[in-house]
Phi, psi and omega in degrees: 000332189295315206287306170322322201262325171283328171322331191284314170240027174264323163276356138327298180272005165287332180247004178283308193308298210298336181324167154245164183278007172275318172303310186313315199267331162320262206316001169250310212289358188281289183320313159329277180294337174289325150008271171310325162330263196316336166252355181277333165312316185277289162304359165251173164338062198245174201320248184013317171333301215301147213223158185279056242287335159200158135206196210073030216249149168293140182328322209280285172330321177283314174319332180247009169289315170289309178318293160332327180266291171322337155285325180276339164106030187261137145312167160202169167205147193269152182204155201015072138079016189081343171306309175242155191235139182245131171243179172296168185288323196273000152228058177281292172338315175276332178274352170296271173329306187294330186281291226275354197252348191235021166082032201225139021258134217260333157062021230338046126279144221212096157285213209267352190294340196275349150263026193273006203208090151290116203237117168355195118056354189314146187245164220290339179301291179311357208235307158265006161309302179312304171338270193292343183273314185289352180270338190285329207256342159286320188293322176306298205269354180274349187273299220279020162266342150336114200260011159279345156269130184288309198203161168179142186261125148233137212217110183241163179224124163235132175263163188294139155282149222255184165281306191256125220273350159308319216254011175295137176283109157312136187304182181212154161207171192201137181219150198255106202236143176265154159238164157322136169313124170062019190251187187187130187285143184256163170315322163260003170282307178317300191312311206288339161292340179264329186271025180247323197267347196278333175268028157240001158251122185305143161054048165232159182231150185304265197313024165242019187240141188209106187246157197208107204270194189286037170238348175102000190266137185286140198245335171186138202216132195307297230266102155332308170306337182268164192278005160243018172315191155298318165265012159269018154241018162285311192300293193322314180316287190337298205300282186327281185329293182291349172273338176297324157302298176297351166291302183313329166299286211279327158294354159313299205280343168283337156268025163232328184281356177284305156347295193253311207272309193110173175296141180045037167247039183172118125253159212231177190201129172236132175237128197238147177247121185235153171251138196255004202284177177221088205264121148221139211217125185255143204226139109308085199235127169245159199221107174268151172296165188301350185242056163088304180263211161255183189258167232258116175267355193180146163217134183220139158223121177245132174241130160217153194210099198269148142248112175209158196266143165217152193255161194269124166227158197287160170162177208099197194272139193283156187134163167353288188296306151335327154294331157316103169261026175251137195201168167267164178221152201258123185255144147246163180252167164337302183266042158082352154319128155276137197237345185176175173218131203234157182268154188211131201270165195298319169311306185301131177298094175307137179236132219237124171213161200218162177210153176217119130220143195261153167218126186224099177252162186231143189249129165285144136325113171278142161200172201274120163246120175279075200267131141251118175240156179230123201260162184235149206110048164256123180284111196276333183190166215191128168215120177207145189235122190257137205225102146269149171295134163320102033252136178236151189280178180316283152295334158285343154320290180296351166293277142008289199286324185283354187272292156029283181275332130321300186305310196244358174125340226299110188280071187333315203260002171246024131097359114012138181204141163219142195226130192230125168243195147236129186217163162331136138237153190317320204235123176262219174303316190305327197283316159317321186288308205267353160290326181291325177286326166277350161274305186313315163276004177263293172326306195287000192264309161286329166312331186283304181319308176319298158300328186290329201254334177268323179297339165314318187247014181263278238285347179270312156349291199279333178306302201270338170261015160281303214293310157337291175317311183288308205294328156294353192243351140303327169259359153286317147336300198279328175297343161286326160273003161272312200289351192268294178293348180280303187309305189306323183274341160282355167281304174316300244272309185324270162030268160311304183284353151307290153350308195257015167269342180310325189303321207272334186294327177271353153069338178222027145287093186256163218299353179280298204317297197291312173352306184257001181258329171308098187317149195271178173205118174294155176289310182288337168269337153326300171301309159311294171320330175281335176300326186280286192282294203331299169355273221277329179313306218273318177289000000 
């Protein structure tokens, strides 16, 4: 190999020699543009450049999309179908500003601009047509910034209003969605399109709006019963939140036993109860004091107290006793006490007294009044099972399950279970091996694509500067040989004419004699040598 490689380069600097210096500096400036060649492939602007400028576009929208870029003087080119238009790179921007300044692309959606141009005579229909278009075609363009969505429709119905308001219609809408190759509406980007279209229509409601992609399947729909109503994408929620939660569980419990156990030795699995209800609750409590009653709010005592006198006249049933004027009378004292009762003659007055008294007291009541919510996304029970590789001591197992149980809260008495077992597992180092391997060959795949696209634009490169290259060291070649065979005929011609003063100075030798005592002289070594000194002349 060695041997090869000095052969290699000993005729090299053999033809390096023979070179002169006008071939040398041609043999640099050559190399010097293919260079330049080879960098002018890689860096400049080349048809690939071109970048997209829209696509998806409607017929009506690229026609006049192109027209416009032949006015301002852009290249452009069509691509899927008349659908997208591609420019140079270095106007894309501009032509992006001039098109968005002449309204385009227009997308034959119709905003609120259709009232930027007042037109005479309209009538109250046409006005509101106008209306339901520009609010549908605001609504369009406020959807497709999403960037999971491709296309989308919206359709709204406002019913006329009625005189008696039992016989008013509620507004509706319906929106139609394209999505992107491989993209996907999450649950709350629905919600969030439905509460976008419901608060930009007067007097619509999220349960009157119904989306729908081009496949036919409903993503939300007013009917509570079906598996996207409202409460099936309350249900929807729920579920993501409690499965978000258990992820959330479980790489917690997979970054710490990872830790200690190594990679890929434990899996952990969480299943969590979680309650969603939303409890609120007023509780009302009376309470009497310890000694039974309440306390006293109002107390009233009313006393009243009569006295009166009457004089004695006969009356009754007639006979004897009615005729006595003779009677008892009752003795008091100041204060209205009978002390006694005395006989009292028919002249003498009777004296009469009545006594009342009321007592009315009234107790406020104690009592507890209680407003309590209960929020909801309380965790009711927790179960999680954990798998390390095999072999684990006992104890370390029971180490395992309190580090565990510790990590997520796990509550024994509200019926919490953690199960830690140890087992073989199937795929170990090979599986390491063979992810690595296949990232490496992921790499080497894109290193390859990568070099295949450049070489695309080298290997023509390097193709036209070999051919150079050969073509100088060929036409170097043959000027050696003209220059190699001009010495040789000047040698011969030298020669000859040696000869032919030899002849003439011995004059009286002849030529049988002299023949074999003369050393012969070759051409081809003459001629190297005479070659040799132009060489070292011409240096």
């Amino acid at each position: 190999m060695a041997t090869v490689a000095e052969d290699v380069t000993r005729q090299a600097r053999s033809l390096w020699d023979r070179l002169d210096r006008r071939q040398i500096i041609t043999l640099i400036a050559v190399v010097i543009v293919g260079v330049s060649i080879i960098l002018f492939f890689l860096v400049r602007p080349r048809r690939g450049d071109m970048v997209l400028l829209y696509t998806d576009l409607s017929v009506t929208d690229a026609a006049e999309i192109t027209e416009t870029l032949k006015e301002m003087q852009i290249p452009y080119e069509l691509s899927q179908g008349a659908t997208a238009i591609l420019v140079p790179s270095h106007n894309l921007y501009e032509a992006r500003m001039n098109l968005a300044r002449e309204g385009l692309p227009r997308d034959s959606t119709v905003g609120f601009e259709i009232f930027d141009k007042t037109t005479f005579g309209a009538t109250d229909f046409t006005q509101k047509m106008n209306y339901r278009r520009a609010l549908q075609g605001e609504l369009t363009r406020t959807i497709l910034q999403l960037k999971e969505i491709e296309a989308t429709r919206v359709h709204i119905a406002i019913p006329e209003p009625e005189l008696y308001t039992d016989r008013e219609k509620p507004s509706s809408a319906s929106v139609l969605v394209k999505l992107r190759a491989g993209s996907c509406l999450t649950r709350g980007q629905v919600e969030g399109i439905v509460r976008l279209v419901a608060s930009s229509v007067e007097g619509l409601s999220a349960n009157n709006i119904t989306i729908v992609d081009v496949e036919g399947n409903t993503l939300f729909s007013k009917d509570d019963g079906s598996e996207m109503g409202s409460s099936g994408l309350l249900t929807l929620t729920q579920l993501e939140a409690k499965r978000l939660y258990e992820k959330d569980m479980e790489r917690s419990i997979e970054g710490m036993l990872t830790q200690v156990l190594g990679p890929r030795k434990v899996v952990v699995r969480v299943n969590a109860d979680i309650d969603f209800d939303l409890t609120e609750q007023n509780t009302e409590t009376f309470q009497p004091l310890p000694s039974g009653y309440g306390v006293i709010r109002e107390e009233a005592r009313i006393r009243d107290a009569k006295t009166g006198t009457s004089s004695a006249s006969p009356g009754g049933i007639p006979g004897t006793a009615s005729n006595v004027d003779i009677g008892t009378l009752p003795a008091v004292d100041e204060d209205l006490t009978t002390l006694g009762y005395r006989l009292a003659d028919s002249n003498e007055a009777a004296i009469s007294s009545e006594e009342r008294i009321e007592e009315t007291t009234k107790y406020e009541i104690s009592r507890v009044v209680e407003h309590t919510v209960k929020a909801p996304g309380v965790v009711t029970g927790l179960s999680v099972a954990a798998i390390v590789a095999a072999p684990v001591a006992e104890d370390q197992l029971d180490a395992i399950r309190r580090s565990i149980g510790a990590a997520v809260g796990v509550n024994l008495d509200r019926g919490d279970t953690v199960i830690v077992e140890a087992m073989g597992f199937a795929v170990g180092e090979e599986e390491e091996g063979l992810i690595s391997a296949v990232d490496e060959s992921q790499e080497l795949k894109n290193s390859g694509e990568t070099l295949m696209r450049s070489l695309k634009y080298v290997i023509p490169a390097l193709i036209a500067l070999s051919i150079v290259v050969v073509a100088l060291i060929v036409l170097a070649s043959r000027r050696a040989r003209r220059k190699n065979e001009k010495a040789e005929d000047a040698l011969k011609q030298a020669m000859a004419t040696l000869a032919a003063v030899e002849e003439s100075e011995d004059g009286g030798r002849s030529a049988q004699d002299e023949t074999p005592n003369r050393p012969s002289i070759n051409p081809e070594v003459a001629a190297r040598i005479i070659n040799a000194w132009l060489s070292e002349n011409r240096g």
